[in-house]
C-alpha positions as CSV (number, residue, x, y, z in Angstrom):
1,X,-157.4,28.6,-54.2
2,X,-157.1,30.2,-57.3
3,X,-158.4,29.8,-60.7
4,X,-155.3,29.3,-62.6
5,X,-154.1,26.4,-60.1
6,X,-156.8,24.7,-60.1
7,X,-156.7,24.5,-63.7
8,X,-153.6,22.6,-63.4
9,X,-154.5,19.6,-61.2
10,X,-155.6,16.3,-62.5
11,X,-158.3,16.2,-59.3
12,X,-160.4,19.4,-60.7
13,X,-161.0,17.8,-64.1
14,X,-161.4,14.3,-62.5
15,X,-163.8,15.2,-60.1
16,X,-165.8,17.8,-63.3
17,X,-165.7,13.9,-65.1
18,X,-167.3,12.4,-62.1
19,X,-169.6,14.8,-61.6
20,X,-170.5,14.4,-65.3
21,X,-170.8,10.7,-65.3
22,X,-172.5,10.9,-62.1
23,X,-175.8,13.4,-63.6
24,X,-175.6,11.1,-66.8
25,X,-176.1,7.8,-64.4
26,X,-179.1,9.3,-62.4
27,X,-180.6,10.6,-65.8
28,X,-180.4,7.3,-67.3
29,X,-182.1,5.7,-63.6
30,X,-184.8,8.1,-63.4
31,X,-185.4,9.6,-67.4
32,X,-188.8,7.9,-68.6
33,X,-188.5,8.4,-72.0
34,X,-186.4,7.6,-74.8
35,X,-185.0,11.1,-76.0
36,X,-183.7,11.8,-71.8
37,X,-182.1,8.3,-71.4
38,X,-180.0,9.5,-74.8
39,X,-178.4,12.3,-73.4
40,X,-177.9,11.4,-70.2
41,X,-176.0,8.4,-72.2
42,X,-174.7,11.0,-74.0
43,X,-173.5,13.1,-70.7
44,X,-171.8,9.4,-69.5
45,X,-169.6,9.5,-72.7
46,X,-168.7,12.8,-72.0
47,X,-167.6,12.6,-69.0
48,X,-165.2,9.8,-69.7
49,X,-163.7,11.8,-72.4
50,X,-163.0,14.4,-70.0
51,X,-161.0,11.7,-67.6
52,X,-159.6,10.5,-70.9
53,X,-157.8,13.8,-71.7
54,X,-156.9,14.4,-68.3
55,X,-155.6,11.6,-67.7
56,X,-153.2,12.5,-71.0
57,X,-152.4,15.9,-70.1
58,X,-150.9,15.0,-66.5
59,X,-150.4,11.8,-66.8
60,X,-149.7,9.3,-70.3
61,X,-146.4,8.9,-71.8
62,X,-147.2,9.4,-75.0
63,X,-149.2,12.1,-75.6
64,X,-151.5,10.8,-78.3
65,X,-152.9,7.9,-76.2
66,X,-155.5,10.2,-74.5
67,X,-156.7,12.2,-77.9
68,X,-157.4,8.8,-79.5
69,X,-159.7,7.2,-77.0
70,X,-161.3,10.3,-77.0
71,X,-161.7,10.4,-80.8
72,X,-163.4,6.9,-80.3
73,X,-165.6,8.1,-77.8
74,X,-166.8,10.7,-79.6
75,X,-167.4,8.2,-83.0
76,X,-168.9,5.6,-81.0
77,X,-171.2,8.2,-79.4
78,X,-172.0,9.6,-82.9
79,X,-172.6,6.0,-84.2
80,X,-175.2,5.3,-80.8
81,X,-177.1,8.5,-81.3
82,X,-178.0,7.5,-85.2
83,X,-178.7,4.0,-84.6
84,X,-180.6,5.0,-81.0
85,X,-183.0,7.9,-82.6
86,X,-183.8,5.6,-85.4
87,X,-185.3,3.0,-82.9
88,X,-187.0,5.7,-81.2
89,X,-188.4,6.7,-84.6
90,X,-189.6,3.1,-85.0
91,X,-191.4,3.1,-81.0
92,X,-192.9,6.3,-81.5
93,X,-194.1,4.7,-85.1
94,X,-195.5,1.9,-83.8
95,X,-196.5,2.9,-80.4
96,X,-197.5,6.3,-80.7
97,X,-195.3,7.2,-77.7
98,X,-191.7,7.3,-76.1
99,X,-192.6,6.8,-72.8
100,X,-190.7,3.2,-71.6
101,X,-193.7,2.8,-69.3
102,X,-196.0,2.7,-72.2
103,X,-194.1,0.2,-73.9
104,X,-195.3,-3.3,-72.6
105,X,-196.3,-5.1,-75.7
106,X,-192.6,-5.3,-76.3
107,X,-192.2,-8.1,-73.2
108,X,-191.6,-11.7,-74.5
């Protein structure tokens, strides 16, 4: 199959999404520390952009729809990052580390 096909089917950039959202998942399951968990989050977010926009290239009717999830993806994402790495700042502060396991004085 060629290159230039490919390019113009909704299943190649659904499946690239999938795959993305699929590494973020297992980094998020098997990361032990704070600053891996983040952007495997961060991989999660981008992978449903991706299906976002593709999903408005082949598919919307309108062809804003697609751009302005994305747009809120991408604010929301910028919004968790701040607010995440200032908790981690705060853990390593307290705790000296940013390993979850090492964490256990934060159980009820």
């Amino acid at each position: 199959m060629n290159l230039l096909t490919m390019a113009n089917q909704l299943e190649t950039y659904l499946i690239i999404g999938a795959v993305l959202f699929g590494i973020g998942l297992y980094g998020m399951v098997r990361r032990s520390n704070f600053i891996g968990m983040l952007i495997s989050a961060e991989l999660m977010l981008a992978g449903a952009s991706l299906n976002f926009m593709a999903f408005n290239r082949f598919a919307a009717p309108e062809p804003v729809t697609g751009q302005v999830f994305t747009l809120f993806i991408m604010a929301i994402a910028a919004a968790e990052t701040a607010i995440v790495l200032s908790i981690i700042i705060a853990v390593y502060r307290n705790f000296k580390t940013i390993e979850t396991e090492d964490l256990t004085d934060m159980k009820g």
